[in-house]
N, C-alpha and C positions, 0 to 999 in steps of 0.2 A: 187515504188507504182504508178498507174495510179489512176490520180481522175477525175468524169467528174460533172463539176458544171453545171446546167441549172438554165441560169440567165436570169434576169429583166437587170434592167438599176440600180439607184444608189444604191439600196441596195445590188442587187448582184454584183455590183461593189465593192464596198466597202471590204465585204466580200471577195472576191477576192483578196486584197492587204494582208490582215490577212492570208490567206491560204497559200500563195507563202513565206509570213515570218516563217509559223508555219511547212514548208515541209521542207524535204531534198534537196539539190542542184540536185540531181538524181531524183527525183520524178516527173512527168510527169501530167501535169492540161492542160484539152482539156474545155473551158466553150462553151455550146451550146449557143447562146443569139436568146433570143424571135425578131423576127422581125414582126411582127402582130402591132405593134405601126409604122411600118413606112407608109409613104404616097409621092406620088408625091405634091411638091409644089413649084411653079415658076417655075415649067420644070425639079426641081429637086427632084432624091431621097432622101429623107430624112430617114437616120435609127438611130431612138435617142438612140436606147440600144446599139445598136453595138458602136454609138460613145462614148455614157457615157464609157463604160465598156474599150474603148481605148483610152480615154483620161485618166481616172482615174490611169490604170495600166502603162500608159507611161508617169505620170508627165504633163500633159500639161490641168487638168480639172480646173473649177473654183470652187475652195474646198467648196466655201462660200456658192454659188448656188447649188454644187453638181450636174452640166448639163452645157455644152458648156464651150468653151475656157477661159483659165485665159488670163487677160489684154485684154479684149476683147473690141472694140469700135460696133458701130451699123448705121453707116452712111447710109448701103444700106437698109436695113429697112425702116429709116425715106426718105428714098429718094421712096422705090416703095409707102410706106404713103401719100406721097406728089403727086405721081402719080393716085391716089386713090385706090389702090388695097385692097381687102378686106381682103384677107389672111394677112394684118400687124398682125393679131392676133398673129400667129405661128412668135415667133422674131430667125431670122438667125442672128446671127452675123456675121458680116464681117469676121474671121479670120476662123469662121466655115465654111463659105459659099465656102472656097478654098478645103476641105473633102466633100461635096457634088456634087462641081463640077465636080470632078475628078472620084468620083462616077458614075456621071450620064453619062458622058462620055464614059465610062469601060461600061456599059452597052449597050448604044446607039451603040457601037462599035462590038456589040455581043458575052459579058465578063458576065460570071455569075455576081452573087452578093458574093460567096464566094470567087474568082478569083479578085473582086474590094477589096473587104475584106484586104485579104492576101498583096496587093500594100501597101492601108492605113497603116493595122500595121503594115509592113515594116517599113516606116515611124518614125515611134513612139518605137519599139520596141530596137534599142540599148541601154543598161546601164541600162535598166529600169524592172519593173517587167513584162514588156507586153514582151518583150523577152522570158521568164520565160512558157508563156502561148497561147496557140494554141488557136486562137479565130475562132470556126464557127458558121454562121449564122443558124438557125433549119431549113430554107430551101432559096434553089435560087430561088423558085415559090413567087409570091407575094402573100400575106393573109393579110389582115389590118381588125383589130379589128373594127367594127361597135357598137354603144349602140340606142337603142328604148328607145327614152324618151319622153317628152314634153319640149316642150321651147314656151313662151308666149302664151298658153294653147292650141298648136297645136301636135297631137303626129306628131312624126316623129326619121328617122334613121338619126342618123349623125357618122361622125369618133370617133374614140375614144380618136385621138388629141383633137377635135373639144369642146365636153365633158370636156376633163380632162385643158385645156388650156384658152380655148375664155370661157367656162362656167363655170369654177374651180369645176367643180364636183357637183355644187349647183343643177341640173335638175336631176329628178329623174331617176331611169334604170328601164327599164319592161324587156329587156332583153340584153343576147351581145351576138353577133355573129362575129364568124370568115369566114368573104367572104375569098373564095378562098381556102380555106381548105379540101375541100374534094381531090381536084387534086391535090394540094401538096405535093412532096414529101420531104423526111429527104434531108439534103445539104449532099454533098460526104465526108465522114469519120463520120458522127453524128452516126451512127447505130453499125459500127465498133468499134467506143470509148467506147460506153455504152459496147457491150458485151467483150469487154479487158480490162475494167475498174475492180480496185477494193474496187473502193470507187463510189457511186454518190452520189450529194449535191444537195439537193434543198434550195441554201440561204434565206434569208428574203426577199423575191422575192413576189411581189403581185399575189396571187393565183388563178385570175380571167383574167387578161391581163398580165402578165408575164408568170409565168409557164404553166399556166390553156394554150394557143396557143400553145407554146412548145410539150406538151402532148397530144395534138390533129392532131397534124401534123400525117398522118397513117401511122405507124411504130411502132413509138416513144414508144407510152405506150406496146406496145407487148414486144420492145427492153428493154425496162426497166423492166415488170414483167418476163423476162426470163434471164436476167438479173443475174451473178454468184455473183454478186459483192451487198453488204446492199445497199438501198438508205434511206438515213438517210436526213430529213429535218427539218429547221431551223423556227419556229415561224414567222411570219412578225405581231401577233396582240402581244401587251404585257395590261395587265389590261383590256382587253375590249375595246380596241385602235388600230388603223395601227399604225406603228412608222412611216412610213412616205407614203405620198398619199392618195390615194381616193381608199382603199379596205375595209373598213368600209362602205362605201356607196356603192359602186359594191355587197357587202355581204349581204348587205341589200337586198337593190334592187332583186336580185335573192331567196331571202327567206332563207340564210344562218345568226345562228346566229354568231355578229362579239365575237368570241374566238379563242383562242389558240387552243383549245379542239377542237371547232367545223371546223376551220380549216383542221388538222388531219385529221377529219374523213372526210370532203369533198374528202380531195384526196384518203383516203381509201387505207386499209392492203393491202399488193401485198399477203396477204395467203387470203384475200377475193376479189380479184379481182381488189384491185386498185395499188397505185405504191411507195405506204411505207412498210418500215421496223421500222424507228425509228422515232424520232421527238421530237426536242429538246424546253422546253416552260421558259419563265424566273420563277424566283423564287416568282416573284410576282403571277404568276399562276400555285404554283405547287399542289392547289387543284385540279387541271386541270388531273394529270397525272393518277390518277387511272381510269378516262373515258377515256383517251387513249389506254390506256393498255388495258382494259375492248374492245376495237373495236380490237385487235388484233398488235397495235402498241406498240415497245416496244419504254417508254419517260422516262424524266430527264428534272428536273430542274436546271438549270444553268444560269448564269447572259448573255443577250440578249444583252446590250445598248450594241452600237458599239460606245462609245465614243469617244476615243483614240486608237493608234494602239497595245499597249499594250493590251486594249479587247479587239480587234477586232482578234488580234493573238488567245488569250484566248478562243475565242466564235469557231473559227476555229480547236483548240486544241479539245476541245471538242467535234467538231461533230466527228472528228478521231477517240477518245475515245470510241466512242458510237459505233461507225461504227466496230473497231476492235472487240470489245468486240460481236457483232453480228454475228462477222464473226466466232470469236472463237467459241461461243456458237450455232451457227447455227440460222438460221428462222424458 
C-alpha cells in the first residue's frame, strides 16, 4: 500500500509515528511537509515542519516541547541576545543550529531544498522510523506564510513565525497569505506520490498554515481531486478547541467557525470541488457528523487524543479503516 500524508509539524508529526507502527513493513509512506512556516533568520534557513517531522521520526525531538533537539543547551541564542539582535525572539538551539547550517549551505551552494532534505534525513534516518518514510518538502520554491494583524494599534503584515512565536498568537488575523505561492511549484515526486497513492492523509495538521499552504502550492489540489486513491482527514479541533496551537484564532480571524464540522467543510468534498473524501471527528463531536455527511463528506467518530503510542497507532488504524471502506464502496 502507498500512503501519502501532508503534514504540519508536531501534530502531523506525531501522527506519523502511529502510522509507520499501524503499516505493513512493505507499505510505502511519502509525508508532503508544509514549508510556508520557514523563513531566513541569522543567514539561515529555518524549516520547523521539515525538522519537527525528522526529528520526531528519527528519535532525536524534545518529546516535552514536541519542537527542536532533546538535551538541548542555547548558548548561541543568549550569546547573539547579548549582542543585541532582535531576532532572539525565534530560540535556535545550539544542537539545532548544526541542521540549519548545513541546510543553508546546500543551498548557498546551488542544492534545492529537497536535495538538502534528503542529506539531513539521511542523517537521522537508520534504525529509526524516518527510515521507514520518504520525506518531501511541498516545494524547493520559497513561500512563507504572512498574517495582517495589529500589533500596538498599528495594522500591519508580519511572518507567521513572528505572529505565532514573538506574539503567542495574542494579535489578531484580518488575513493570511502565502507570498510566493503563485510561482511555486510541487517539489519533484509530490505530484507523482498523490496520483500512485492509495491512501492520502490529512493528519491533525492546522488547516490554515499547515495543510491550507500545502494545497495551495498549483498542482497540489488538482493532484489530489483527480486523485484514484480516498483522501480521508483527521480533526485538529476536538470540543470546539485546537488540540494544539493557534487554529482556533487563524479560524477565527478569517470568519471560520472553530469546529470539527466546520473544519470539514472548509476544505470541502472532492465530489463538490474541494479535497475530501472522509474525515474523522472525536467522539466528543460526534453530533458533528451528520453536518459532514450532509456537505458530501463521508465521517466517524472515533477517539482523536493522541496520548500515547498505543492511540496514536489506533487513530492511524482508523483513518485506514475509513479509507479502505471508501475505496470498497467507491466516492
Amino acid at each position: 500500500m502507498k500512503i501519502v500524508v501532508v503534514s504540519g509539524g508536531v501534530g502531523g508529526a506525531r501522527f506519523l509515528q502511529g502510522l509507520v507502527a499501524a503499516v505493513a513493513p512493505a507499505d510505502e509512506v511519502t509525508v508532503v511537509v508544509n514549508t510556508a512556516d520557514d523563513l531566513w533568520l541569522f543567514g539561515l534557513r529555518v524549516c520547523p515542519d521539515l525538522d519537527t517531522v525528522m526529528y520526531t521520526l528519527g528519535d532525536g525531538i524534545d518529546t516535552g516541547r514536541g519542537w527542536g533537539r532533546t538535551d538541548e543547551t542555547w548558548n548561541a541564542k543568549h550569546e547573539l541576545a547579548a549582542y543585541g539582535l532582535d531576532e532572539t525572539w525565534f530560540g535556535l538551539g545550539d544542537r539545532d543550529l548544526a541542521t540549519h547550517l548545513l541546510r543553508s549551505m546546500r543551498l548557498r551552494e546551488g542544492r534545492t531544498l529537497s536535495e538538502a532534505t534528503d542529506e539531513l534525513v539521511g542523517r537521522w534516518s537508520p534504525g529509526t522510523d524516518l527510515g521507514r518514510v520518504r520525506v518531501l518538502p511541498m516545494s524547493d520554491d520559497e513561500v512563507e506564510t504572512h498574517i495582517a494583524t495589529t500589533v500596538d494599534g498599528t495594522d500591519t503584515v508580519i511572518h507567521f513565525q513572528e505572529f505565532w512565536i514573538r506574539h503567542g498568537a495574542r494579535v489578531p488575523v484580518r488575513a493570511v497569505e502565502y507570498r510566493g505561492i503563485e510561482s511555486a511549484r510541487p517539489a519533484p515526486g509530490v505530484l507523482d506520490a498523490i496520483a500512485a497513492a492509495d491512501v492520502v492523509v490529512l493528519p491533525p495538521s492546522n488547516p490554515i498554515v499547515s495543510v491550507g499552504p500545502v494545497v495551495a502550492v498549483p498542482g497540489v489540489a488538482a493532484a489530489l481531486r483527480s486523485a484514484s486513491a480516498p483522501v480521508v482527514g483527521v480533526s485538529p479541533i476536538i470540543s470546539g478547541a485546537a488540540v494544539r496551537g493557534m487554529a482556533d484564532q487563524l479560524l477565527t480571524g478569517l470568519g471560520v467557525e472553530v469546529s470539527a464540522g466546520a473544519v470539514a467543510r472548509h476544505h470541502g468534498a472532492r465530489s463538490a470541488d474541494g479535497i475530501l473524501d472522509g474525515w474523522l471527528v472525536d467522539t466528543a463531536d460526534a453530533d458533528q457528523v451528520a453536518g459532514v455527511e450532509s456537505a458530501g463528506i463521508s465521517c466517524r467518530a472515533v477517539p482523536l487524543w493522541m496520548r500515547d503510542p498505543a492511540t496514536t497507532r489506533q487513530l492511524a488504524t482508523d483513518v485506514l479503516g475509513l479509507a479502505g471502506d471508501l475505496r470498497d464502496g467507491g466516492r
